[in-house]
N, C-alpha and C positions, 0 to 999 in steps of 0.2 A: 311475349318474349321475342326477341331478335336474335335468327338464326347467324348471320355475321357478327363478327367485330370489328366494332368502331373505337375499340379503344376504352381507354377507363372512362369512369366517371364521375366526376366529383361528388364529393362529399354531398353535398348540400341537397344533386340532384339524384341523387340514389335515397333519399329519403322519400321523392316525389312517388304516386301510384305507379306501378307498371297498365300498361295498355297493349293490345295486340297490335299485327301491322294495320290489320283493318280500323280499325277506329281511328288510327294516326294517320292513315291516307285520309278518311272521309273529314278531320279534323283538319290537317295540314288544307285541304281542298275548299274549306269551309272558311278558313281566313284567309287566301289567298281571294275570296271574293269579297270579302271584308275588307278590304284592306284601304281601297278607296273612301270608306264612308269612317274607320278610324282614324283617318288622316281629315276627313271632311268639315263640314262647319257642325254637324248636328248628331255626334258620334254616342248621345247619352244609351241611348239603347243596346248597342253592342258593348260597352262598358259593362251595364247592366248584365246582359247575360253572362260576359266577360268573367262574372264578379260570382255568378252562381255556378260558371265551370270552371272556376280557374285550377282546382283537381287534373280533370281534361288537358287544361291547357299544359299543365308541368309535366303531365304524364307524356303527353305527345312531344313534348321538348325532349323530356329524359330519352326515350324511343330516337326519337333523332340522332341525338349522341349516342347511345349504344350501337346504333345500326350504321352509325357513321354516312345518314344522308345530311348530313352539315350544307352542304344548299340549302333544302327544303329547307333546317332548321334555321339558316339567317334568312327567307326569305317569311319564316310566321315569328321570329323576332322583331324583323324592320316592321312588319304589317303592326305589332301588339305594341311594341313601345308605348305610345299616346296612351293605353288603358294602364300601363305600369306608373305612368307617367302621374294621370291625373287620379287615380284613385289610393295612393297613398303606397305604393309598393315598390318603390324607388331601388333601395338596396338588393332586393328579389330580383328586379329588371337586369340590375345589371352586371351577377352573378348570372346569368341565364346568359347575357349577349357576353359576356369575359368569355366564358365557356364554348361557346361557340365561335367565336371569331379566335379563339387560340385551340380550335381541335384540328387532326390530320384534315387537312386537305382544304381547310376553309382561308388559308393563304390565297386563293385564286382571284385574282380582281374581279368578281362578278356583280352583276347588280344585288343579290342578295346579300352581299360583304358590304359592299356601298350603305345600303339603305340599314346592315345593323348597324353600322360604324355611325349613322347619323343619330341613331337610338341610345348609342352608347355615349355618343357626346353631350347628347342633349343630360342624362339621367347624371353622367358626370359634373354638368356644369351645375346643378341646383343642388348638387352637391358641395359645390365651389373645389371641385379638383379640375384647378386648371390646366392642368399638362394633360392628364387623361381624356379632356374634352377636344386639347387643341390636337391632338394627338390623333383622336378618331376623323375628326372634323377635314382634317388635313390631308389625309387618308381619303374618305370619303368624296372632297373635291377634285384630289387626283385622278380616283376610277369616274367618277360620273363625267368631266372632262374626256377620256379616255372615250366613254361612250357617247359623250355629245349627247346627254339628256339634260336638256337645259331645266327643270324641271328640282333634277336631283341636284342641280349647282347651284340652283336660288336658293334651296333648304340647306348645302354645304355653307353657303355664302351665310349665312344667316348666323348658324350652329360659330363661324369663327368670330362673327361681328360680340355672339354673347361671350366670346372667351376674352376678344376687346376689351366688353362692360368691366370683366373678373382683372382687367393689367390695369384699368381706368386709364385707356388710350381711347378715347370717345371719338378725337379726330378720326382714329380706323375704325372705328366702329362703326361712323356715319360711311365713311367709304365705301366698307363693304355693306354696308344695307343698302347702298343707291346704287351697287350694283346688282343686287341680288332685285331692286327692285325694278330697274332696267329687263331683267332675263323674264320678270313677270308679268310686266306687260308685251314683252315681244310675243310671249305664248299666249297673251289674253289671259293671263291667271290673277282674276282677281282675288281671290283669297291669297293667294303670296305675296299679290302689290301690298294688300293691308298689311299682314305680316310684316312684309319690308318698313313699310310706311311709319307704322309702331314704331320700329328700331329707331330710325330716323332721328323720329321726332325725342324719341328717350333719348337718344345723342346728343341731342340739343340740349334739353332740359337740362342735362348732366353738366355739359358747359358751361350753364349760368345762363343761357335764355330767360329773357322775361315774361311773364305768365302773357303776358299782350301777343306774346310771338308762336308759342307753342301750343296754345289754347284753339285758336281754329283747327290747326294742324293736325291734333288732336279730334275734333271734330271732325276732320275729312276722316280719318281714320274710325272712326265710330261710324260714320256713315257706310265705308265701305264694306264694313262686318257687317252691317244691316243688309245692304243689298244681297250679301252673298249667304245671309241665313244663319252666322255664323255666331251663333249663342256666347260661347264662349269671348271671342274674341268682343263683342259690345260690351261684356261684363267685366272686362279687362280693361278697356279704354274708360267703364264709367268710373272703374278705379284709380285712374292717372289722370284725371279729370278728376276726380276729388282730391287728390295731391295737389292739383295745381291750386284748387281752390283753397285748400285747406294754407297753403304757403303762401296765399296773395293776402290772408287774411277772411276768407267769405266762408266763416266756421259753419253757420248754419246751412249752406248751401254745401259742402261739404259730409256733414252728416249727412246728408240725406242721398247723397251720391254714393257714397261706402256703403249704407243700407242697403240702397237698389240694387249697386253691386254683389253687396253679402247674398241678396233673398237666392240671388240670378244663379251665384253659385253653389249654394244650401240646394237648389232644384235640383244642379248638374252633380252634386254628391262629390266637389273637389276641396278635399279638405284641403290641402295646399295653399288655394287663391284664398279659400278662406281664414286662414291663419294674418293673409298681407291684409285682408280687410277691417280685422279684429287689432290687426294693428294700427291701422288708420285711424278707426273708431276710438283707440287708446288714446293717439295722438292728439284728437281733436277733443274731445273729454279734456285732457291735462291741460289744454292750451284755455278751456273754456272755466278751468277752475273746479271741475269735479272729480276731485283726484278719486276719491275712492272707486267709480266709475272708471274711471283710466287706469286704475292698477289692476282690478278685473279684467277690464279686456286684453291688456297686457299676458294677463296668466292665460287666457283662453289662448291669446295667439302663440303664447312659449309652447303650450299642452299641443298644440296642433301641428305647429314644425316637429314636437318631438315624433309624435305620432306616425308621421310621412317620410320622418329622415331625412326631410329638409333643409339643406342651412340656408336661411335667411340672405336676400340680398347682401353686402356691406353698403351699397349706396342708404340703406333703410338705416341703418345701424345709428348714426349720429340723432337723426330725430327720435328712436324709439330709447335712445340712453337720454334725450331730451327729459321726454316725457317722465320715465321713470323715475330722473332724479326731480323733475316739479311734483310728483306723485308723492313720493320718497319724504319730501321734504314737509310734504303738508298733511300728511299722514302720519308722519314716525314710521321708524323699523316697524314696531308694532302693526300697528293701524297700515301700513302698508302691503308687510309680509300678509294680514288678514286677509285684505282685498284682494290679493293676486294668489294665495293659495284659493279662494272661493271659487276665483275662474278659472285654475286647472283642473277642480274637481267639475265642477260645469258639464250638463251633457252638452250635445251640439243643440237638440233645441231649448234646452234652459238658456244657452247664453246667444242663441239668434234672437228669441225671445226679448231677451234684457237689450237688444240692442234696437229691437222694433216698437220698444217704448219707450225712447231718449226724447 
């Protein structure tokens, strides 16, 4: 219990465990050295524990707000984001950073407001609330500015370039990614040059770049996540790289890129990235004529955003209502509704399974 008051506490987090101060110092202590390796390229293992204390985790957040130390608590916010992020706990995430970035005293432009406010846009924008994204993002690049961490301005720079994607103003979207990826190689940050680099190139695509132009681009960008160890970020490019392919026509060369993709991220337990793959696999299925197959994966990828609380790209959206109405068509309601109820019920590995023997 918390012998001060910090104020009420919402609903949500007065359901969380109580914890003493001690466990919530050595907790609070224990992600502030984290913090660097869940922002890093190879963060599966701190998820992982992440995911067996995440009790701990809510309990020491709750504690925060009750004892009204709101630093500490936006500083093990901005740390934990990425685990809210990629493990499926989206709306959790960011009831936790709401709550925090609006309790007394957490108005202070500090770096721990900064760095939730970039938590808070990010969980916003894959939720497609665009105001609430631009909103933290905006915020976010004021203080980091303020304090001249070029560091926290490449990640602000970034956070607005995706609220770009969500207005489909690509011109500023590329903008801000060549700037954010200017600030990362001034500090020698290669993992944020890639990051930029991605944006970039997704700018272009978005334009109407032809696959001739954005396909090395693409490769520099795969290559850099490699140097920098950065697991997820290759299994993300192998997946925009099977887009390209898949939309140039090079179906089979496509399959097999969502697969590797899929396995990469079946490993790192992100149901998320999984659901855009299972959408992929859908895509290229429909295109290939195996509709029953494409309506399956189809339902795996619905089951999987529903799961995460994800809303879907809209740039996805026209290929994947493609698909369904070729599915749709060559199936019947019937025979379709079949196929695509099979893959909601689907475990994850029944339907990794189904898609490693295409």
């Amino acid at each position: 219990m918390c012998s001060s008051d910090g104020g009420s506490v919402p609903s949500f987090a007065a359901q969380s465990p109580e914890i003493d101060r001690g466990q919530a110092a050595q907790y609070l202590s224990l992600l502030a050295q984290a913090e660097s390796v869940l922002r890093g390229p190879s963060p599966e293992a701190w998820f992982d524990r992440l995911d067996r204390e995440h009790d701990t985790l809510r309990g020491t957040l709750r504690w925060c707000l009750e004892c009204g130390r709101i630093e500490e608590g936006l500083q093990a916010g901005g740390a934990v984001w990425p685990f809210w992020q990629n493990r499926g706990h989206i709306p959790e995430g960011r009831k936790w950073l709401a709550a925090l970035l609006s309790a007394p005293s957490a108005e202070r432009q500090t770096l721990g407001r900064a760095k939730a406010l970039v938590g808070a846009g990010t969980l916003a924008f894959l939720q497609s609330d665009r105001e609430a994204a631009r909103s933290s993002f905006q915020e976010s690049l004021a203080i980091f500015r303020s304090l001249d961490d070029a560091r926290g301005i490449a990640d602000a720079l970034i956070g607005l370039a995706r609220v770009a994607l969500l207005q489909g103003d690509h011109v500023e979207m590329r903008r801000l990614s060549e700037e954010s990826r200017s600030l990362a190689r001034a500090v020698a940050d290669r993992q944020r040059e890639a990051i930029a680099l991605h944006h970039i190139v997704e700018s272009m695509r978005r334009q109407g770049e032809v696959a001739d132009v954005i396909r090395p681009l693409y490769h520099e960008s795969l290559a850099l996540h490699r140097e920098t160890r950065d697991r997820r970020g290759v299994a993300l490019e192998l997946h925009n790289l099977a887009n390209v392919e898949r939309r140039a026509g090079n179906l089979q060369e496509a399959m097999a890129l969502f697969t590797e993709s899929l396995v990469m991220f079946r490993d790192m337990n992100s149901k998320r990235h999984m659901a855009y793959c299972f959408m992929g696999l859908g895509n290229v299925a429909a295109a290939r004529g195996q509709s029953h197959l494409a309506a399956r994966f189809l339902g795996v990828c619905d089951a999987l955003f529903g799961a995460t609380g994800v809303t879907p790209d809209p740039d996805y959206r026209p290929d994947y209502e493609r698909s369904t109405a070729l599915a749709r068509s060559a199936l019947g309601e019937f025979g379709f509704k079949a196929a695509y109820d099979e893959g909601r019920v689907m475990t994850l590995e029944q339907a990794v399974k189904s898609a490693l023997v295409v």
